[in-house]
C-alpha positions as CSV (number, residue, x, y, z in Angstrom):
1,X,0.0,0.0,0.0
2,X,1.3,3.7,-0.6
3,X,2.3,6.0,1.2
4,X,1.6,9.6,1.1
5,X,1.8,12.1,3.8
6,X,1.0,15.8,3.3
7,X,2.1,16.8,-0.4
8,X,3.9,20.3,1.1
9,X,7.4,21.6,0.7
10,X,9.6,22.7,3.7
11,X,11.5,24.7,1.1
12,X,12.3,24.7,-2.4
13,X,13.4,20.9,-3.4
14,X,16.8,20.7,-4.6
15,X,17.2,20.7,-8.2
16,X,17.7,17.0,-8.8
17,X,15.0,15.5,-6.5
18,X,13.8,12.3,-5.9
19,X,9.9,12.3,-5.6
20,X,8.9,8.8,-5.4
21,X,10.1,5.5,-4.6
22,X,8.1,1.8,-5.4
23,X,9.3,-1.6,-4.5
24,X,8.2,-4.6,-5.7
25,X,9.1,-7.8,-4.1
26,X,12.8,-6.5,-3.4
27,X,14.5,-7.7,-0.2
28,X,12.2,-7.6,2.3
29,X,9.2,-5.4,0.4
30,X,6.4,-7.0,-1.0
31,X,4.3,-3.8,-3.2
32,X,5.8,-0.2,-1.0
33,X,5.2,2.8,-2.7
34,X,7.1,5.9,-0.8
35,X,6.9,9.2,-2.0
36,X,9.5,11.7,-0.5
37,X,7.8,15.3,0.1
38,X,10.5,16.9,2.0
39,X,14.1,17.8,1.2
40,X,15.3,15.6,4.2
41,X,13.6,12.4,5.2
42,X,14.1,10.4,8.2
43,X,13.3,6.5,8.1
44,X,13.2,5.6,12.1
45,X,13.1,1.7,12.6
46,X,14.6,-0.9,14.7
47,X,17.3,-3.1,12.9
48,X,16.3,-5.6,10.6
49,X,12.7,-3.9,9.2
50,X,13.8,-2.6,6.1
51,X,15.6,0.9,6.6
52,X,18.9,-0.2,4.9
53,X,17.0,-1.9,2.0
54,X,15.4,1.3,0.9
55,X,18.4,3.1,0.5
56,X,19.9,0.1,-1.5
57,X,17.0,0.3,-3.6
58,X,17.8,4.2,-4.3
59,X,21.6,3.3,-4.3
60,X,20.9,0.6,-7.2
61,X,19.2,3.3,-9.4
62,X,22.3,5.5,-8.9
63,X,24.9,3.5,-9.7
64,X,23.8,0.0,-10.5
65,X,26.0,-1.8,-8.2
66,X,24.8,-2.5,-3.9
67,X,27.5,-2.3,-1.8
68,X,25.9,-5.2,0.3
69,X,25.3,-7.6,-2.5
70,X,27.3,-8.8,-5.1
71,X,24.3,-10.9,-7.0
72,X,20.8,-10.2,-7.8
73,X,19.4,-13.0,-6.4
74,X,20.2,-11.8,-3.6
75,X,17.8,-8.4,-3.5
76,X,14.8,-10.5,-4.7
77,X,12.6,-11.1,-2.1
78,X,12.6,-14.9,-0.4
79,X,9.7,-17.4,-2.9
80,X,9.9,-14.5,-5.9
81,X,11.4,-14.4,-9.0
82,X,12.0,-11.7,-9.6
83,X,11.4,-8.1,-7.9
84,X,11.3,-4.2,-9.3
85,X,12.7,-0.8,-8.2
86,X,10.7,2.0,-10.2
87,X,11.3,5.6,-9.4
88,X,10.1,9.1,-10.7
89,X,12.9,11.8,-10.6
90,X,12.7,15.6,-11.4
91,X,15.6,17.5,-12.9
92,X,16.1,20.7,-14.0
93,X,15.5,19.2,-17.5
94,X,12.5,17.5,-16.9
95,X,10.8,14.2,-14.7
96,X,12.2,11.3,-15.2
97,X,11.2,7.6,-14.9
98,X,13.6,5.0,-13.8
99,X,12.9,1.1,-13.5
100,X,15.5,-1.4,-12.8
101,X,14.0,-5.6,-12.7
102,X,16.0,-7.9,-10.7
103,X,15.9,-11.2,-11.2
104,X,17.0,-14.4,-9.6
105,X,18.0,-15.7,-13.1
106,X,19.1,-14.2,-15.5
107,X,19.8,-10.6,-16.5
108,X,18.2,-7.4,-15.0
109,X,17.0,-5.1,-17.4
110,X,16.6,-1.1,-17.0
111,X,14.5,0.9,-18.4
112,X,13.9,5.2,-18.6
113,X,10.6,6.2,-19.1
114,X,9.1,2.9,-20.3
115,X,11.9,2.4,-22.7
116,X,14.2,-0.7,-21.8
117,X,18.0,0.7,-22.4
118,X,19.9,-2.0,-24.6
119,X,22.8,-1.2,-21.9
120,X,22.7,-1.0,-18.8
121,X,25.8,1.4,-18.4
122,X,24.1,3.9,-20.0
123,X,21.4,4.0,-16.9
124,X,24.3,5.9,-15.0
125,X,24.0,9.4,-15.6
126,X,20.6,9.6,-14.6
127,X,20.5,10.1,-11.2
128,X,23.9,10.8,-8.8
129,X,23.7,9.6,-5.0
130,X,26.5,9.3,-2.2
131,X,25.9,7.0,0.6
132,X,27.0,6.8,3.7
133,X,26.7,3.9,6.2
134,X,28.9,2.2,9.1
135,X,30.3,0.1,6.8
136,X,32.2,2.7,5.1
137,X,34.5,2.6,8.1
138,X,36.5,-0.1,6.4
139,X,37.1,2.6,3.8
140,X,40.5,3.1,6.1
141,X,40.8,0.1,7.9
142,X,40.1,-2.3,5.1
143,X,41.6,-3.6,2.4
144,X,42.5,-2.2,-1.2
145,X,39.6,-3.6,-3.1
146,X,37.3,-1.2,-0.6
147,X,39.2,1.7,-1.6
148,X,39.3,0.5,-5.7
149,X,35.6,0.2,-5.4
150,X,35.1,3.8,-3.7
151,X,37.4,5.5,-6.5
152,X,35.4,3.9,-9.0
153,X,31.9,4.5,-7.9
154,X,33.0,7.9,-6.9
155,X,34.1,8.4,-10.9
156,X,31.1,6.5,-12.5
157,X,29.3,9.5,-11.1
158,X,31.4,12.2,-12.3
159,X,32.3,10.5,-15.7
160,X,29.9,7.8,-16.8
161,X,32.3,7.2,-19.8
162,X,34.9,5.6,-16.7
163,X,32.1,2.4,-16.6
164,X,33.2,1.4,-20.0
165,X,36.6,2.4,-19.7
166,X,36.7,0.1,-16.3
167,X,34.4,-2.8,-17.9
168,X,36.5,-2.8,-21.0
169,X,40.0,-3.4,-18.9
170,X,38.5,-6.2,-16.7
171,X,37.3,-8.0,-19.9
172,X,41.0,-7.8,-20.9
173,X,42.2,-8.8,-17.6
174,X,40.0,-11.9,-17.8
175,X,40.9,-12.8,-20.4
176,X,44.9,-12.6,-19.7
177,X,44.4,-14.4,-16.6
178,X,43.0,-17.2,-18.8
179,X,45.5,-17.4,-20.9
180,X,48.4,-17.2,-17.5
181,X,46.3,-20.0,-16.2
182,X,46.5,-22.2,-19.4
183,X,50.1,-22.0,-19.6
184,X,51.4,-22.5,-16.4
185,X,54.5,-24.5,-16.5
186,X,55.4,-23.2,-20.0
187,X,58.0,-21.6,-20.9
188,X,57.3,-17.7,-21.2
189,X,58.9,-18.2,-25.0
190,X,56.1,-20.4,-26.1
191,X,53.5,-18.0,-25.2
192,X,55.2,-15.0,-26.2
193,X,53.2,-14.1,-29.3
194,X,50.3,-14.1,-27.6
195,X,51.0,-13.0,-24.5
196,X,52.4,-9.6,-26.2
197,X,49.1,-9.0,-28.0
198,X,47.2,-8.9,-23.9
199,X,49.9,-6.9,-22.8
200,X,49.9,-4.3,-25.2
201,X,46.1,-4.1,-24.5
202,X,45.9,-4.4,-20.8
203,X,48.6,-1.8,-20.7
204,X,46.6,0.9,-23.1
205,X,42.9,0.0,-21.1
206,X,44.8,0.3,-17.9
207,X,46.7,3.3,-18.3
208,X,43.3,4.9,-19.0
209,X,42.5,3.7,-15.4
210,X,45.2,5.1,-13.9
211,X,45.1,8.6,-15.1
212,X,41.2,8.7,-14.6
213,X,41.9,7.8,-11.1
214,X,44.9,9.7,-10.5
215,X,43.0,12.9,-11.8
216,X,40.0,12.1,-9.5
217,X,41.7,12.0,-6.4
218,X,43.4,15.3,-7.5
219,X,40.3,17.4,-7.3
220,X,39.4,15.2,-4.5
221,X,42.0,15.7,-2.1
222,X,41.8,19.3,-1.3
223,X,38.2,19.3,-0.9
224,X,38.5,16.4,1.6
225,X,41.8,18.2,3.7
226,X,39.4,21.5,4.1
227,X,36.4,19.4,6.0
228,X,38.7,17.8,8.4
229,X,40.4,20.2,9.0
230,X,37.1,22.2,9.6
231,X,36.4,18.5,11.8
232,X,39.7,18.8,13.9
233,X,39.6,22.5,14.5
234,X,43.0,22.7,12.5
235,X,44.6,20.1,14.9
236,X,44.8,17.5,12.3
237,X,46.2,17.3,8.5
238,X,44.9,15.0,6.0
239,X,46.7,13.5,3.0
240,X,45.2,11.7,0.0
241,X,48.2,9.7,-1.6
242,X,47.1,7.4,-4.7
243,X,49.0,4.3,-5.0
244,X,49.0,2.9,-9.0
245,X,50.7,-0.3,-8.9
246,X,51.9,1.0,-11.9
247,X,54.1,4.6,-11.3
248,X,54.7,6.9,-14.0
249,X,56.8,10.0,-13.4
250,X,54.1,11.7,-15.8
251,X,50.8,11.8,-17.1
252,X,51.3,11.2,-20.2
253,X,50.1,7.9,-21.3
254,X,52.8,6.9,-23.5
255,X,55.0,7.2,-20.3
256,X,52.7,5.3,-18.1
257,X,52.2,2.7,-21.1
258,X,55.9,2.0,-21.5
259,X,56.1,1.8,-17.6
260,X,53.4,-0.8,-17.9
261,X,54.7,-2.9,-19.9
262,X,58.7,-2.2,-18.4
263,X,56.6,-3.9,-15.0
264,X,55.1,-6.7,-17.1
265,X,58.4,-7.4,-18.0
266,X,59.3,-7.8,-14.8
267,X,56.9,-9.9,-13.4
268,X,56.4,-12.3,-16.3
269,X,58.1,-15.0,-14.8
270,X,56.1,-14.4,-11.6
271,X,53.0,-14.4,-13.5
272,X,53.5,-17.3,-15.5
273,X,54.2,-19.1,-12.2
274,X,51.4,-17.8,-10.3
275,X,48.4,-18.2,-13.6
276,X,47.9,-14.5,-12.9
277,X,48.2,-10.7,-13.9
278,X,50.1,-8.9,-11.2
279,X,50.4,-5.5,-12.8
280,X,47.9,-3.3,-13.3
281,X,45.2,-0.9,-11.6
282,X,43.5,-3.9,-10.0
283,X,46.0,-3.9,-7.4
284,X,46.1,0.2,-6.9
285,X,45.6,1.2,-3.4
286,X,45.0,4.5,-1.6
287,X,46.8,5.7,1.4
288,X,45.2,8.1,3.7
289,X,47.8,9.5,6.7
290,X,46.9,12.1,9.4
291,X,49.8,14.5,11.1
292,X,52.5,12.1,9.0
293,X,50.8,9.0,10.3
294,X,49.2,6.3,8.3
295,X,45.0,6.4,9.4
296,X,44.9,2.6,8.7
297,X,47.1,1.2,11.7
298,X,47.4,3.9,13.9
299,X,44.4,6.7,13.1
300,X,42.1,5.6,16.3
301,X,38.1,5.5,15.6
302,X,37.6,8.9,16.2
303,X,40.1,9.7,13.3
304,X,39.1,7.5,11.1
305,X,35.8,8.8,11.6
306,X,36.7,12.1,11.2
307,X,38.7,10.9,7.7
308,X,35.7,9.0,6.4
309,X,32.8,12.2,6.7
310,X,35.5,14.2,5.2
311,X,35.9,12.2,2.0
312,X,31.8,12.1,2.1
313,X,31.2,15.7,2.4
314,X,34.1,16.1,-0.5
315,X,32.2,13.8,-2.3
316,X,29.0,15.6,-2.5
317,X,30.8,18.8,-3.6
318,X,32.3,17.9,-6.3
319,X,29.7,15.8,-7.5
320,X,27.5,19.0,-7.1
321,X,30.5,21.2,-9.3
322,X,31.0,18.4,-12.2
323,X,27.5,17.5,-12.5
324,X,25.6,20.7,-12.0
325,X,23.7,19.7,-9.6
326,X,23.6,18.2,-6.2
327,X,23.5,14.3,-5.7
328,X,21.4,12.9,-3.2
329,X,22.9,12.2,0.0
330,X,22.3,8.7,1.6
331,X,23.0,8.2,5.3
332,X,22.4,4.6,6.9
333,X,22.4,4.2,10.6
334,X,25.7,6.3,10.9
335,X,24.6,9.0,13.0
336,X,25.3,6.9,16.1
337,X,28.8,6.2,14.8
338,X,29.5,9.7,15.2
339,X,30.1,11.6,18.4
340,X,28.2,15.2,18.5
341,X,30.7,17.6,16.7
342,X,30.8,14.9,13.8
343,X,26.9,15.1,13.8
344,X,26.6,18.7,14.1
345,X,29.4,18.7,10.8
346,X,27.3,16.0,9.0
347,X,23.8,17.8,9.5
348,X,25.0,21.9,8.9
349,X,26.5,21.0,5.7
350,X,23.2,19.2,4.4
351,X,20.8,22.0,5.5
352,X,18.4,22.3,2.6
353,X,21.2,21.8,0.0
354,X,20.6,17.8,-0.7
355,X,17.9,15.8,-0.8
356,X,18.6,13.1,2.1
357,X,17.4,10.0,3.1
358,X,18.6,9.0,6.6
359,X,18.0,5.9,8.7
360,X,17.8,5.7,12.6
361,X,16.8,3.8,15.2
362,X,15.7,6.4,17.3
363,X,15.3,10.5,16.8
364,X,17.2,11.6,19.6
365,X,20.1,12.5,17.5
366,X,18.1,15.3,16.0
367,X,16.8,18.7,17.4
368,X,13.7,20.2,17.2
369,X,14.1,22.5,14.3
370,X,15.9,19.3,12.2
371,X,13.0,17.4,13.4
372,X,10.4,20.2,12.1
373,X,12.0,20.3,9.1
374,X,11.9,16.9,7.8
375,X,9.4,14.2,6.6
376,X,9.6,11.2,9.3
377,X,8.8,7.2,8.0
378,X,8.1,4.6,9.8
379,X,9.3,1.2,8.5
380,X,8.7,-2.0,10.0
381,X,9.0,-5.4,8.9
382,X,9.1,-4.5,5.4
383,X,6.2,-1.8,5.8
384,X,7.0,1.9,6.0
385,X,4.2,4.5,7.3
386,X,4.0,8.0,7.6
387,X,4.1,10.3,10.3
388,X,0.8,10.2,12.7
């Protein structure tokens, strides 16, 4: 059954806004219609009802990829099929209607306005979101994969033309491994023909990687060392430090090309021995260090904290400066993972500025004129109701 509370404005909606919301058979959401009448919205729920599955939902639409699931089977809902996300979206250009099917076999389809898009990649422009949740803690403390995946969400957004560019390299990188995995034990002689043909094109797909990320991370940085610095009250200094596996003492792609290849060189024997491709952008890293020390092993939780709403609030502004206008800003839980001057950070730079979503177990963390100001939903197992 829908939802719709009182059809009013607090203020003028931001210029990219998300209106309304329908779920069909999608995690734990049978038929949910939710229609979002307020520049901030605040799903309050205990754990385990739903709150985290309708930001994945709006997640999803924004960049096609969950950062809790890797499969689809997994967001259709237990006995179904198959399950739908459908959406309606303003911009300044126009509405727009997005609809994404999920299935538990087979290949989701996506569709804009009615039409089903031939690729899926080209769904990504449509709508830009950043989300924030607990689990983007291991940002600092996890591994490099966590970090590859933030870069690359982070520049699907800005550039949608980086999807292809990223898709395009791991085909390649498949399909080296496969031919490293079919020759182990040969000499690197017998393969060389072929092998030259994969290197010269994981090198060329790569380097296009590598300068798309380095470039990223440029505009990035600053942005991100202003807020926590704001955070710290000047006591702390952040650096942003990309780490290509592959290091060029230039931009320029021949340079980074030729130093791509130089490392294949290197490693052939390695590879060869191993069935694997050890060079190349899927084993970048990024290293984030406070006051000269690295955040990973010795930034406490506070810091890390600190270092993770930095690069979110940096992330909304520069989506809001390449894109023209501001993303939608996802928060999941994460208010209670941050002490008071973090929250009062978090919630004076949203003001009015970006439409928000944000999930809570209880509205204590808010005051009166935050709580005034927002539309409040109710969600429990798998139903979400509007404010009495």
């Amino acid at each position: 059954m829908g939802i719709r509370t009182a059809s009013r404005f607090f203020s003028p909606p931001p210029p990219m806004y998300l209106e309304c919301l329908q779920l069909y058979q999608f995690r734990n959401y049978a038929n949910q219609t939710v229609s979002f009448n307020a520049p901030k919205t605040i799903v309050v729920g205990d754990n385990a009802q739903g709150k985290s599955n309708l930001l994945e939902a709006v997640e999803l639409l924004a960049n096609l990829r969950s950062h809790r699931a890797l499969r689809d089977r997994e967001l259709v809902r237990d006995s179904e099929a198959a399950g739908r996300i459908d959406a309606r979206l303003m911009r300044d250009s126009g509405p727009v209607g997005l609809s994404m099917t999920l299935r538990k076999s087979g290949r989701r389809t996506v569709a804009v306005n009615g039409d089903n898009l031939r690729r899926q990649l080209d769904f990504l422009p449509l709508m830009n979101a950043v989300q924030f949740s607990s689990l983007d803690l291991d940002l600092v403390r996890g591994g490099p994969s966590g970090r590859r995946r933030w870069l690359d969400t982070l520049l699907m957004q800005l550039e949608p033309v980086y999807a292809y560019i990223l898709q395009q390299y791991h085909q390649i990188l498949k399909q080296r491994n496969a031919l490293l995995k079919q020759s182990m034990g040969k000499s690197s002689q017998d393969i060389a023909p072929q092998m030259a043909l994969w290197d010269a094109q994981l090198a060329a797909s790569g380097t296009r990687v590598i300068r798309r990320r380095s470039r990223v991370l440029h505009r990035l940085a600053p942005i991100a060392q202003q807020w926590h610095r704001d955070i710290s009250h000047g006591s702390e200094a952040l650096t942003i430090c990309y780490r290509p596996n592959v290091a060029a003492d230039s931009d320029d792609p021949q340079m980074i090309q030729q130093a791509f290849l130089g490392k294949i060189q290197e490693r052939a024997i390695a590879e060869l021995s191993q069935g694997k491709s050890l060079v190349g952008p899927h084993r970048d890293d990024v290293d984030f260090i406070i006051n000269d020390t690295p955040a990973r092993q010795y930034g406490s939780q506070g810091q890390q904290r600190t270092l993770v709403l930095s690069l979110k609030l940096a992330e909304l502004m520069l989506i809001e400066t390449v894109v023209g206008e501001p993303p939608l800003l996802l928060l999941d839980d994460v208010l209670a993972e941050l002490d008071l001057t973090r929250q009062d950070h978090l919630l004076s730079a949203i003001q009015e500025r970006f439409q928000t979503i944000i999930t809570t177990t209880h509205l204590g963390a808010f005051d009166a004129q935050w709580l005034e100001s927002s539309q409040i939903l109710t969600v429990e197992t798998g139903a979400i109701k509007g404010e009495q």
